[in-house]
C-alpha positions in Angstrom: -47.4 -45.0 103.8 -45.4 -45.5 107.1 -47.3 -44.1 110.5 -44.9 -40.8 109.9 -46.6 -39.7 107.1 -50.1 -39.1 106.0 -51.7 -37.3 103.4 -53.6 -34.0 102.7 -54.4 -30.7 100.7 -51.4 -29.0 99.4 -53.7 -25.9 99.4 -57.7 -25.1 99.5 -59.6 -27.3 96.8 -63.1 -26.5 95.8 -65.2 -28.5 93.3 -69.3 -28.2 92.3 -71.7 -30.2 91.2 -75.9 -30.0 91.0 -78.3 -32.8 91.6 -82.3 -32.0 90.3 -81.2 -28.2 90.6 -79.3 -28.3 93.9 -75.9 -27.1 93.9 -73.0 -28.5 95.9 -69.7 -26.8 96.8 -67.1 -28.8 97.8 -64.5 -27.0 99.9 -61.4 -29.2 101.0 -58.6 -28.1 103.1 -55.8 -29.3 105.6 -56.8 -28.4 109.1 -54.1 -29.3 111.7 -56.7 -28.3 114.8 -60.6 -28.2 115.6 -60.4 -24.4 116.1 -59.1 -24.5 112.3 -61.8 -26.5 111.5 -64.3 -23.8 112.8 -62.4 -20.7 111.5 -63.0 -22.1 108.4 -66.6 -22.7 108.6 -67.4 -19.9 109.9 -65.4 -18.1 107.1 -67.4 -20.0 104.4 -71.0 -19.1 106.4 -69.5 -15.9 105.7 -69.1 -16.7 102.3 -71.8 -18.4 102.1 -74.5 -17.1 104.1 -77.8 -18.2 102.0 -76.8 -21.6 101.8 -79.4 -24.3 102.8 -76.6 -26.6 104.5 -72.7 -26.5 105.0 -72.1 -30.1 106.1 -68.4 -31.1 106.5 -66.7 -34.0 107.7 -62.7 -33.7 109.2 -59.9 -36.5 110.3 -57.4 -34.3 112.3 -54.7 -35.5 114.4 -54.8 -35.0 118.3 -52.2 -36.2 121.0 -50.9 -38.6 118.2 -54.3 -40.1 117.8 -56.6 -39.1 114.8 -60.1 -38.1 115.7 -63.3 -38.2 113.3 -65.8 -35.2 113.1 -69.0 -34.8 110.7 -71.4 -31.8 110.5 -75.0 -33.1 109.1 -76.1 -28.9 109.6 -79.7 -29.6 109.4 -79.4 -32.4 106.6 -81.3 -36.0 108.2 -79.1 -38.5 110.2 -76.5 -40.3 107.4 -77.1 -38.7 105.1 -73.8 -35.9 104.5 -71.2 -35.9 107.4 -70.9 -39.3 107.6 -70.9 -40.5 103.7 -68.1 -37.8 103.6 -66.3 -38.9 106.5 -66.3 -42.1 105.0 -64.9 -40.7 101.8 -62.2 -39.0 103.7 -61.3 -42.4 105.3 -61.3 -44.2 102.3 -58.5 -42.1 100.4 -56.4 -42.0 103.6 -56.3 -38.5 104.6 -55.4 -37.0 107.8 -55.2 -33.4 108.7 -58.1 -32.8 106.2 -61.6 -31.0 106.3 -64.0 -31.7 103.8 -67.4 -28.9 103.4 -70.1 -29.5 101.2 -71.9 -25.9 100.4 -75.5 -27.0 99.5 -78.1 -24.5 97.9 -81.3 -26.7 97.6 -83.0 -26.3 94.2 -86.7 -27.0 95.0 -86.5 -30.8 94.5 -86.2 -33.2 97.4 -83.4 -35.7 96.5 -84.6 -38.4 99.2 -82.2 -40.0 101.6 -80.3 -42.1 98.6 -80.1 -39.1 96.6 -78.5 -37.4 99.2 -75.6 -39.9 100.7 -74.5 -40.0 96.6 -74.7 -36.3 96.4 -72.8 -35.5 99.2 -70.2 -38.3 98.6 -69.9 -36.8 94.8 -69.2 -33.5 96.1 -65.9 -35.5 98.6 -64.9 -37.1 95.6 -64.8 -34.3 93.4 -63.3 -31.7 95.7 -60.1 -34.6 96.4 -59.8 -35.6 93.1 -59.5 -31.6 91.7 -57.2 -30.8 94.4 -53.6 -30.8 95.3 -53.1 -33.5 97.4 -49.6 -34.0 98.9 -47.7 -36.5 101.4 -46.6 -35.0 105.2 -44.2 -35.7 107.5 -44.7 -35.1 111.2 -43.3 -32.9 112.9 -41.5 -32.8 116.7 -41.4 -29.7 118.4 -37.8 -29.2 120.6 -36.2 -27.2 123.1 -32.5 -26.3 122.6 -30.6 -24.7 124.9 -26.9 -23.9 124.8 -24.1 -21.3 126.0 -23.2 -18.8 124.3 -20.0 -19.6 123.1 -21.7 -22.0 120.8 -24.5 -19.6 119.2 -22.2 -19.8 115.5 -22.4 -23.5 116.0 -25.7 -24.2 116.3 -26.4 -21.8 113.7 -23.9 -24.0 111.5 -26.0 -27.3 112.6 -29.3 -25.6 111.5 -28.0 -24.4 108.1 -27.7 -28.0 107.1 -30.9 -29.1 107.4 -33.2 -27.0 105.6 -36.6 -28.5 106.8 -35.9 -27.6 110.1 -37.9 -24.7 111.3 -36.5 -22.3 114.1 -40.0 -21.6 115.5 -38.7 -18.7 118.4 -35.8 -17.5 119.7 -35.1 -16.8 123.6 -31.9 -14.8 124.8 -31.7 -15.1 128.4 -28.6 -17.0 130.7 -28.4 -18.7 127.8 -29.7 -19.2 124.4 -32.9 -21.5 123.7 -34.1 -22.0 120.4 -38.0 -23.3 119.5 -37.8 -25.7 116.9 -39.5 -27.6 114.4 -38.1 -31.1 112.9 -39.3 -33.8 110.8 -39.7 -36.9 112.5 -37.0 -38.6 110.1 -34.2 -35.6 110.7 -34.3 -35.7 114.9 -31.8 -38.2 115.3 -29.2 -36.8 112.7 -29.7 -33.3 114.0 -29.3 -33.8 117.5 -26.2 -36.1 116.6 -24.8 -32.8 115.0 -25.5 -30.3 117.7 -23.9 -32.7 119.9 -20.9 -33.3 117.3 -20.4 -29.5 116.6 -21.3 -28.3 120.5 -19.1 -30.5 122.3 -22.2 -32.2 123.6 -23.1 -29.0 125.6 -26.4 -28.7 123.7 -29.6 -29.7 125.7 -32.3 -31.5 123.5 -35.7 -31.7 125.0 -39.5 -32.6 123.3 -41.7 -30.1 123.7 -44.6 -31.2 121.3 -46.6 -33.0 118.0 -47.2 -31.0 115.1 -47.1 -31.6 111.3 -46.1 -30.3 108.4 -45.3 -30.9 105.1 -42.8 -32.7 103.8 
């Protein structure tokens, strides 16, 4: 997989397993930002709120870089973030959040037991889960007279993974847009083509999105 794509969930996964009486919830799910991330603990502390430990462990994308996160919540040093952070690392996936819901049974499971429970409850929650392949995404700027609003309509029509992201009418038009890393160059060739080259391209932001 080329450094355009990456791979994550296709939608929210959940798997569950028990060790000596404890249950584990695994919870997987694409998050594109750390305020994700936290939305969605805090929506399964919600869910969840007798739980012993939510640990979680994320890989998410920022300024074109990815950055690692793990949540031990209470568990001892090594013994859940990281083993599913690792997990996470191993299959490759970017854009992902991994939480491990853990109601303890009344049996220790000592520091082994735990690094194989928590990586279990990774494994399971990837492996029953949708797991896709996305393409990243360019956010642009286009601005253009009015007299070419039809045209750039026309442009957009033909390439369907394009996302118009807002709209501003004001001296003259300016579209928000979204487009896949692999489309830009074609695109802007055909806003150019069908505008008389009176269509101003500019790179706003990253984002990603599937392909």
């Amino acid at each position: 997989m080329n450094q355009r794509e990456f791979r994550t969930f296709a939608e929210q996964s959940r798997s569950s397993l028990t060790r000596k009486g404890s249950r584990f919830i695994g919870v997987g799910a694409c998050c594109e930002t750390k305020e994700e991330l936290d939305n969605r603990r805090g929506e399964l502390a919600d869910e969840f709120p007798k739980a012993s430990h939510i640990a979680s462990a994320s890989v998410i994308a920022e300024s074109g870089r990815p950055v690692e996160r793990y949540d031990n919540d209470g568990e001892p040093s090594g013994t859940a973030g990281e083993p599913m952070l690792e997990v996470l690392k191993g299959e490759g996936l970017m854009n992902t959040a991994v939480f491990a819901v853990r109601y303890f049974g009344g049996t220790e499971l000592g520091t082994g037991g735990l690094v194989r429970a928590y990586s279990d409850t990774a494994r399971a929650v990837i492996s029953s889960g949708k797991v896709i392949k996305r393409q990243k995404r360019e956010k642009y700027l286009a601005s253009f007279p009015y007299s070419f609003t039809g045209k750039v309509a026309e442009a957009l029509a033909e390439f369907d993974r394009v996302k118009v992201l807002e709209r501003n009418y004001g001296e003259e038009p300016e579209l928000t847009i979204s487009v896949p890393v692999n489309d830009k160059d074609s695109l802007l060739g055909r806003l150019r083509e069908l505008t008389s080259g009176s269509v101003e391209f500019a790179r706003k932001s990253l984002t990603n999105e599937e392909e």
